[in-house]
C-alpha positions as CSV (number, residue, x, y, z in Angstrom):
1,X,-130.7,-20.6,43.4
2,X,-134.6,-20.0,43.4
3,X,-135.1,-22.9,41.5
4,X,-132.6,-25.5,42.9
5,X,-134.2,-24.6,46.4
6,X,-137.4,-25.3,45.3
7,X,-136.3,-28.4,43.5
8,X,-134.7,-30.0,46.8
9,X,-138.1,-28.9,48.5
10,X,-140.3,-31.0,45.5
11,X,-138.2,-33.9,46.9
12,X,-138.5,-34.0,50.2
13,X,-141.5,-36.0,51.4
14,X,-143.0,-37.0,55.0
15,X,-140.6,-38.1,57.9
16,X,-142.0,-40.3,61.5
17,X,-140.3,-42.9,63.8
18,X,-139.9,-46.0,62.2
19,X,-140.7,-49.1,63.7
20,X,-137.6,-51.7,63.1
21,X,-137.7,-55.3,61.1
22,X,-138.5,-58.6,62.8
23,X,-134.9,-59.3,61.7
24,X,-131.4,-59.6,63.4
25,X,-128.3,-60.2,62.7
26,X,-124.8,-62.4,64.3
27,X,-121.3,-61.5,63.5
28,X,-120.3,-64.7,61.1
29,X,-117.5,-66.2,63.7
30,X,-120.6,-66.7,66.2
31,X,-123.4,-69.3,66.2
32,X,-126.6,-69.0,65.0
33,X,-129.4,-68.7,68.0
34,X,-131.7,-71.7,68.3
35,X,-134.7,-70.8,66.4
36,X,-133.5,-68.4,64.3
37,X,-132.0,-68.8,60.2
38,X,-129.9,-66.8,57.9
39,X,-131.8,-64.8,55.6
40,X,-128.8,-62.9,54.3
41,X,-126.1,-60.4,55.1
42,X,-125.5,-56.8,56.1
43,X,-122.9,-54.6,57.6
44,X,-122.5,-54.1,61.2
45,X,-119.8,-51.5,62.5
46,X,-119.5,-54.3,65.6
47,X,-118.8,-57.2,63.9
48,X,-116.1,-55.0,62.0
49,X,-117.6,-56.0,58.4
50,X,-120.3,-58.1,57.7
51,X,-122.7,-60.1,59.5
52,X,-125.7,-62.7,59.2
53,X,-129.0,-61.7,58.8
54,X,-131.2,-63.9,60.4
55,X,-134.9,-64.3,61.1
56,X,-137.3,-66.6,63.3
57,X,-137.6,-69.9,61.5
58,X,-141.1,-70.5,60.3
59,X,-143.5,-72.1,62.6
60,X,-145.8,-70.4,65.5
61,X,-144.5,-67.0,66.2
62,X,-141.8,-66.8,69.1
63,X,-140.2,-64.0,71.0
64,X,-137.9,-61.6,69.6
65,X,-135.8,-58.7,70.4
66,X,-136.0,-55.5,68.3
67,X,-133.0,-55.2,65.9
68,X,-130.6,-52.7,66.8
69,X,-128.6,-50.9,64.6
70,X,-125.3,-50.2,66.1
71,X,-124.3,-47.0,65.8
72,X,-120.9,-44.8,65.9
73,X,-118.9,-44.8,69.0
74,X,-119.5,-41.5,71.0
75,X,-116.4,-38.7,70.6
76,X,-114.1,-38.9,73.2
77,X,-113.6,-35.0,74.5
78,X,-111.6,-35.8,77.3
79,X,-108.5,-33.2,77.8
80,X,-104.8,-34.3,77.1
81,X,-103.1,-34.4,80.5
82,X,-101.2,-31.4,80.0
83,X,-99.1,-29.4,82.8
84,X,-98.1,-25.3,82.5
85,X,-95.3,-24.2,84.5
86,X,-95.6,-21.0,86.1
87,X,-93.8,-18.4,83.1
88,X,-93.8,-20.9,80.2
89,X,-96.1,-19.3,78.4
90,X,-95.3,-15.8,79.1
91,X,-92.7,-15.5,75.5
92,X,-95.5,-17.5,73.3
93,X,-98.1,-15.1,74.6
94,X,-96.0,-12.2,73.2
95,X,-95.4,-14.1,69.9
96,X,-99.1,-14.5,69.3
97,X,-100.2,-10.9,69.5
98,X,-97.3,-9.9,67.2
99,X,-98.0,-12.9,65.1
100,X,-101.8,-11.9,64.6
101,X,-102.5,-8.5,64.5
102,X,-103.7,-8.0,61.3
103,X,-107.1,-8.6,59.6
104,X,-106.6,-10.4,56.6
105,X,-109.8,-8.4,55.0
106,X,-108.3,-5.3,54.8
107,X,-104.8,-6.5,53.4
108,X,-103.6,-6.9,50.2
109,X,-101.6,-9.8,48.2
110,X,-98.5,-8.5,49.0
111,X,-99.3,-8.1,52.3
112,X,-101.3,-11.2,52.4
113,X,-98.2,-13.2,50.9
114,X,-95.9,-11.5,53.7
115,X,-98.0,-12.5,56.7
116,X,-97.9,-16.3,55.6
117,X,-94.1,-16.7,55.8
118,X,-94.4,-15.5,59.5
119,X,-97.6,-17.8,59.8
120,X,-95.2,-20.6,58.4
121,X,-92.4,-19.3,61.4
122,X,-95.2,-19.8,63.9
123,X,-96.5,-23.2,62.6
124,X,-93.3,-24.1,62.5
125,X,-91.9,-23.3,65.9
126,X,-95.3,-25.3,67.5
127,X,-94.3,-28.1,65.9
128,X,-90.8,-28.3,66.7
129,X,-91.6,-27.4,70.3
130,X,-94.7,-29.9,70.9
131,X,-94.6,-30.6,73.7
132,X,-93.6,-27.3,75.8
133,X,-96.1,-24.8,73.1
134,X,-99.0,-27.3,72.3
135,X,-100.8,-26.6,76.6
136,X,-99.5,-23.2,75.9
137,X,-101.4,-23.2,72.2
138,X,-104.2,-24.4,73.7
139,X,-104.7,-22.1,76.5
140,X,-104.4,-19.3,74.4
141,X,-106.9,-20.3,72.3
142,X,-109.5,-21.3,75.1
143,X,-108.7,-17.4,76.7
144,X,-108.6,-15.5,73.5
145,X,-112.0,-13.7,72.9
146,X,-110.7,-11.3,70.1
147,X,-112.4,-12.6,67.2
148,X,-108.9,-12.3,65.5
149,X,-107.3,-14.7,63.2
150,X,-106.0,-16.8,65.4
151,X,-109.4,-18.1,66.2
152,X,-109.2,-19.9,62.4
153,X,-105.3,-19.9,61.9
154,X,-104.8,-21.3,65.8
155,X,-107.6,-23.8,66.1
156,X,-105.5,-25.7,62.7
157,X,-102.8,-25.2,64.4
158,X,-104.2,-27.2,67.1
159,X,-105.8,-30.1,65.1
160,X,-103.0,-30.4,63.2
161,X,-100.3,-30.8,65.9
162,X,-102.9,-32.4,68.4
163,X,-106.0,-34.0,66.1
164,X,-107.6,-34.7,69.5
165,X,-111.4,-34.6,69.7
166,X,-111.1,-32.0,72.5
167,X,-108.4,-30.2,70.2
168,X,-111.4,-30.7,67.1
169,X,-114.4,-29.3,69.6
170,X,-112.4,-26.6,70.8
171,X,-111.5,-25.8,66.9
172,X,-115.2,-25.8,66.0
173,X,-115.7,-23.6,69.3
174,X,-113.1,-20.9,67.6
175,X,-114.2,-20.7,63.9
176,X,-117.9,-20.1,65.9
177,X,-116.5,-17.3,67.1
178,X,-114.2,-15.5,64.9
179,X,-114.4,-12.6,62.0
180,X,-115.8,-14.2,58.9
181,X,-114.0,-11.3,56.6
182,X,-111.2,-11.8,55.1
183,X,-111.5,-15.6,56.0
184,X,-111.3,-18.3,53.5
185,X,-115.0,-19.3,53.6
186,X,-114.7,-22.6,51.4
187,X,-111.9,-23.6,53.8
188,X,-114.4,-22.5,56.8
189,X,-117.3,-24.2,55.5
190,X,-115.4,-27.6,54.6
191,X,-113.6,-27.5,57.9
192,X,-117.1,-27.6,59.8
193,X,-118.5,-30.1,57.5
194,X,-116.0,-32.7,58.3
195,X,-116.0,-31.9,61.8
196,X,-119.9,-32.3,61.6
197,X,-119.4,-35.4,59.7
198,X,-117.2,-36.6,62.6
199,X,-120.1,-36.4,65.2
200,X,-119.1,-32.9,66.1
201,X,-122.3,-30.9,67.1
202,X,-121.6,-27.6,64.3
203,X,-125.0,-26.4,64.6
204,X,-123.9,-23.0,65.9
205,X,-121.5,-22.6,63.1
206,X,-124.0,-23.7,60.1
207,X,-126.5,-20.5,62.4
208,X,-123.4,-18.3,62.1
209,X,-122.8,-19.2,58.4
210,X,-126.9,-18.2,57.7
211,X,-126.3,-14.9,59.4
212,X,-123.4,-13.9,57.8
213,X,-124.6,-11.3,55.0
214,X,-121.3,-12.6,53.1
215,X,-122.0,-15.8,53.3
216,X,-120.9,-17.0,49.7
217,X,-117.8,-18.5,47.6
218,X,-117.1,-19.8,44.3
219,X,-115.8,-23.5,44.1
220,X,-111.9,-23.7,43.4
221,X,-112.0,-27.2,42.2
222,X,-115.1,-27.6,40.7
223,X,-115.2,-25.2,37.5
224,X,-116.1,-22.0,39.9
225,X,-119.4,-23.3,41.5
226,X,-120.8,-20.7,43.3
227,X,-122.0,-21.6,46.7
228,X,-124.4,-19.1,48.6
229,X,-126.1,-19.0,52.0
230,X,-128.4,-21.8,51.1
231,X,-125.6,-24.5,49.9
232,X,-123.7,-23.7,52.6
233,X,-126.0,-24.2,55.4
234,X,-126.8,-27.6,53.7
235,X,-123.1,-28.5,53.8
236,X,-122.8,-27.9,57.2
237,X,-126.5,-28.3,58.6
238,X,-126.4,-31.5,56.1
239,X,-123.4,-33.2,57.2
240,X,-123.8,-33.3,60.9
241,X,-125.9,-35.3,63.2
242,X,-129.7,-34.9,62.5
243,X,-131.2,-34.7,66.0
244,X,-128.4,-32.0,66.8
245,X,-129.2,-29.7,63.9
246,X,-133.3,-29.7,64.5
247,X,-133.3,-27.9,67.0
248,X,-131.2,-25.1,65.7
249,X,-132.9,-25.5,62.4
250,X,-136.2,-25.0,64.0
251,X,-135.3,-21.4,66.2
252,X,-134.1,-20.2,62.7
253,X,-137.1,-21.1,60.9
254,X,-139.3,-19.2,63.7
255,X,-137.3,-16.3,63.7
256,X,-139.7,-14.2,61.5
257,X,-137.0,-11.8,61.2
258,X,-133.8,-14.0,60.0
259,X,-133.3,-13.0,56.3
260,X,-132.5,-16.7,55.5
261,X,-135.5,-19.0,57.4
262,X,-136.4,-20.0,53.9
263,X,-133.2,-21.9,53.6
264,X,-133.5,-23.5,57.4
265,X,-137.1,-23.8,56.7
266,X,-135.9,-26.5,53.4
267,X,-132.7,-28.1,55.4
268,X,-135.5,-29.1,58.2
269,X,-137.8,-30.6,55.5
270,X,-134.9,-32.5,54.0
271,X,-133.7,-34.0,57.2
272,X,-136.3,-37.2,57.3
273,X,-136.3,-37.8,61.0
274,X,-138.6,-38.3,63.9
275,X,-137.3,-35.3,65.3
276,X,-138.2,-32.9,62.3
277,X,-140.7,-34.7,61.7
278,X,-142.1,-33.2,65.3
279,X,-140.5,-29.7,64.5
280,X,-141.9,-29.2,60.9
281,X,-145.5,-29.4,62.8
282,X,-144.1,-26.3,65.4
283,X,-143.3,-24.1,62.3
284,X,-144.3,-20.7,62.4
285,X,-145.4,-20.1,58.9
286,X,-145.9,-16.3,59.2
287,X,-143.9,-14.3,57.1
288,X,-143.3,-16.6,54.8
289,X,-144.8,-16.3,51.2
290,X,-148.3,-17.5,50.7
291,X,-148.6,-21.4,50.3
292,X,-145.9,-22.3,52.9
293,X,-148.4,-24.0,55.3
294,X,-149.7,-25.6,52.8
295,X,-146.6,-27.0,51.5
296,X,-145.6,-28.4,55.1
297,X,-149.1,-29.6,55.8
298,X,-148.9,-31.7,52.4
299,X,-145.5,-32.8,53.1
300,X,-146.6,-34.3,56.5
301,X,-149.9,-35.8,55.6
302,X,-150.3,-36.5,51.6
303,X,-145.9,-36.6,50.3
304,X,-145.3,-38.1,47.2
305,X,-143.3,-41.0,47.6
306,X,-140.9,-42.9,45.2
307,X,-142.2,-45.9,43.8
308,X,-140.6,-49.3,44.7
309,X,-139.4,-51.3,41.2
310,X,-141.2,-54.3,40.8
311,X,-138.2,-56.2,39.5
312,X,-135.1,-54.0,41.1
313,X,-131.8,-54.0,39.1
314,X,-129.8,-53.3,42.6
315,X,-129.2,-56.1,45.3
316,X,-130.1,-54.8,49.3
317,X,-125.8,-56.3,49.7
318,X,-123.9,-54.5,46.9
319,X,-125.9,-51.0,48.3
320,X,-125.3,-51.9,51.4
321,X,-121.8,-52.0,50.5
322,X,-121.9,-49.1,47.7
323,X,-123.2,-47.1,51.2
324,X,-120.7,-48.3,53.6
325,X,-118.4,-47.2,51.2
326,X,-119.4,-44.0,51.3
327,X,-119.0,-43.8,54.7
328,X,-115.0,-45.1,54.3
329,X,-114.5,-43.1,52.0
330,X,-114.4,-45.3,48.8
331,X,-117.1,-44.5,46.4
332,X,-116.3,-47.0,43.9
333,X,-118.6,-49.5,44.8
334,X,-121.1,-46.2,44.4
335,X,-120.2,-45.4,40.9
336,X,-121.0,-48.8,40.0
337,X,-124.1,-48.9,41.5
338,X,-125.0,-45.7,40.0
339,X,-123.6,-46.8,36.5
340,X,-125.7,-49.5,36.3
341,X,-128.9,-48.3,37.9
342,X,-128.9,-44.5,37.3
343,X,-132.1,-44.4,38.7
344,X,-131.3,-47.0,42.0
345,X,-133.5,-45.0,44.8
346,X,-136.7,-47.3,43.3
347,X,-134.2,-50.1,43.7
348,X,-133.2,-48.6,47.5
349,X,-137.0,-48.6,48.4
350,X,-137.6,-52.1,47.0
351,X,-135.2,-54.3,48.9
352,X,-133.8,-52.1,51.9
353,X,-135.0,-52.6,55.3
354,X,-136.1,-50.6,58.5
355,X,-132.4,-51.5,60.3
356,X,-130.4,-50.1,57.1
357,X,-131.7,-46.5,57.5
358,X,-129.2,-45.7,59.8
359,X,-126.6,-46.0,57.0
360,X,-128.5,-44.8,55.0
361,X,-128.2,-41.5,57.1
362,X,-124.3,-41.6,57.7
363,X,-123.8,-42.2,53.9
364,X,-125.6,-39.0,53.2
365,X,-123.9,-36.8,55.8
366,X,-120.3,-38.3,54.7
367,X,-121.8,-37.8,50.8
368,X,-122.6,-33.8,51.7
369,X,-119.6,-33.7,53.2
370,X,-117.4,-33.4,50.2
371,X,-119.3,-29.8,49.8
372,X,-119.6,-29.7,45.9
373,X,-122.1,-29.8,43.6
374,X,-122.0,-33.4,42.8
375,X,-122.6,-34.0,47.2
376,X,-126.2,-31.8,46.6
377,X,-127.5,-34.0,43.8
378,X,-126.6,-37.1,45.9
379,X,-128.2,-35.7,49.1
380,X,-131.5,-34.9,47.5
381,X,-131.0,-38.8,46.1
382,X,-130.6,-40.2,49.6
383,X,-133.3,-37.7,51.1
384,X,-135.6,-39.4,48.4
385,X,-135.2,-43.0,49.5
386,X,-135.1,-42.0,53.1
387,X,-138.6,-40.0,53.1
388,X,-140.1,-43.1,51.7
389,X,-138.6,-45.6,54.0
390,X,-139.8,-43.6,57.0
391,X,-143.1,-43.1,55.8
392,X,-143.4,-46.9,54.5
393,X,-141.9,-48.2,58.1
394,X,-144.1,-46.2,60.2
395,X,-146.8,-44.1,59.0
396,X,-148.6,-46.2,56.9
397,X,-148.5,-49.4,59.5
């Protein structure tokens, strides 16, 4: 683990604002703006596909507006509408606390295998009674402060009968707060990663996961991989929006007392941002072992960027597309891409631009997502390309 830390910390270079390209783009059904030509194509979340690329046509230089990138729509957390009548919870109040009290740590598979049928009763009897248990569900769960199972067991209940952002917040609110033992930690971990992935702010649940002294699992589908504190963290720290998990990053990593500020201390070099770009020059670097400061420093003045191919094998479209796939879900367009430039983050460097580095980012958080081994070796890949396109779009002008 030593060594695949260290290696993820050899890749990670410099990260600073980036000033955007003289470029812009139009949807394709609209005209082109007087002045302006196409220079090519991208994707564009509001033109629902692609769109033009277009730049000043040559001549005396003209006004312009910055390109900008148009990014996800913001959650919606707004409440369902949902009305209690005095007494209809009263039974399903009952039903909980003999549903859920046991601690699934201290039982065993018999037991275990018992306590799911009546979890399957339960489940079951939500469902079929939506719309009178689902406000009396959710109550529950926003009153409970036990720390029991139904923290984990209720919030799915939730999501799955109401996959509402306010039921998904309030879900990533509960598996905050409840008793890691005897919890399914893969299933925790994954379940935070795709809410982080969603735009959900999980940065309290990747701080819980790097306190917990149990913090580690083996793969089920991947050959066993094991997964420790560090992997973990960059699942869920990884997957979720940068500027939300700096800040928690950064109190770890000056917590000269948190047994795992190594492992924030290498997320927050791998984010590439402008805002840990500002917190790696606020690290505390006492405690660590010796040559820490000098690793930072070196990292923020002097990184060792990737090397742009002189004559790239990739296209800036078919990554663009490759990425937005990514993003969708469909990483076929990626395997291609990667079949036919294994080494395709010189190509990325070569031909990308300033406005395709937000992609860039939600293709690595959907990529780390999938929380396997094969979602590290691509996020150290996109953290490659991304160090150098921040560096190469600010620092050095």
């Amino acid at each position: 683990m030593k060594i695949l830390k260290a290696s993820l910390l050899l890749l990670l270079i410099c990260a600073a604002t980036f000033v955007q390209d003289r470029n812009r783009f139009v949807c394709k059904n609209s005209p082109v703006p007087e002045g302006f030509v196409i220079s090519g194509e991208t994707l564009s979340d509001s033109c629902n596909g692609t769109a033009w690329v277009i730049k000043h046509k040559p001549g005396p230089p003209a006004a312009f507006d910055r390109f900008s990138s148009v990014m996800p729509e913001k959650l919606s957390l707004a409440e369902p509408n949902e009305t209690i009548a005095p007494g209809q919870c009263d039974s399903f109040q009952n039903t909980i606390r003999n549903t859920y009290n046991f601690n699934p740590a201290h039982m065993n598979d018999a037991e275990i295998k018992l306590q799911s049928e009546k979890l399957d009763v339960f489940w079951n009897k939500v469902r079929q009674s939506r719309a009178t248990l689902l406000p009396c569900l959710r109550r529950a769960l926003k009153e409970d402060s036990s720390g029991s199972f139904f923290a984990i067991d209720g919030s799915m209940l939730l999501v799955d009968v109401d996959p509402s952002g306010a039921s998904k917040a309030l879900q990533v609110r509960k598996f905050t707060e409840a008793n890691l033992d005897g919890t399914d930690l893969e299933y925790w971990v994954k379940t935070m990663a795709r809410r982080g992935v969603e735009g959900f702010d999980t940065s309290a649940a990747g701080a819980k996961w790097l306190a917990y002294p149990k913090a580690k699992y083996n793969l089920a589908m991947h050959g066993g991989f094991p997964v420790n504190s560090f992997l973990g963290a960059v699942f869920i720290f990884g997957s979720m929006d940068e500027d939300l998990a700096t800040p928690a990053l950064l109190r770890i990593v000056n917590n000269v007392a948190h047994p795992h500020r190594d492992d924030a201390l290498a997320i927050l070099m791998s984010q590439a941002t402008p805002a840990s770009f500002r917190a790696l020059k606020q690290v505390n670097t006492a405690g660590f072992p010796a040559g820490t400061d000098k690793s930072v420093r070196e990292l923020l003045e002097n990184p060792n960027l990737l090397k742009p191919r002189p004559r790239p094998k990739l296209t800036r479209e078919e990554q663009l597309i490759a990425f937005q796939g990514i993003v969708d879900g469909d990483y076929s367009a990626f395997r291609q891409m990667v079949m036919k430039a294994p080494d395709g983050e010189v190509d990325a460097v070569a031909t990308l631009l300033p406005e395709d580095i937000p992609l860039l980012r939600r293709a690595r958080r959907a990529s780390i997502s999938r929380c396997n081994q094969h979602a590290v070796s691509d996020y150290a890949s996109f953290t490659k390309i991304l160090w150098a396109m921040t560096w190469k779009y600010e620092v050095e002008k």
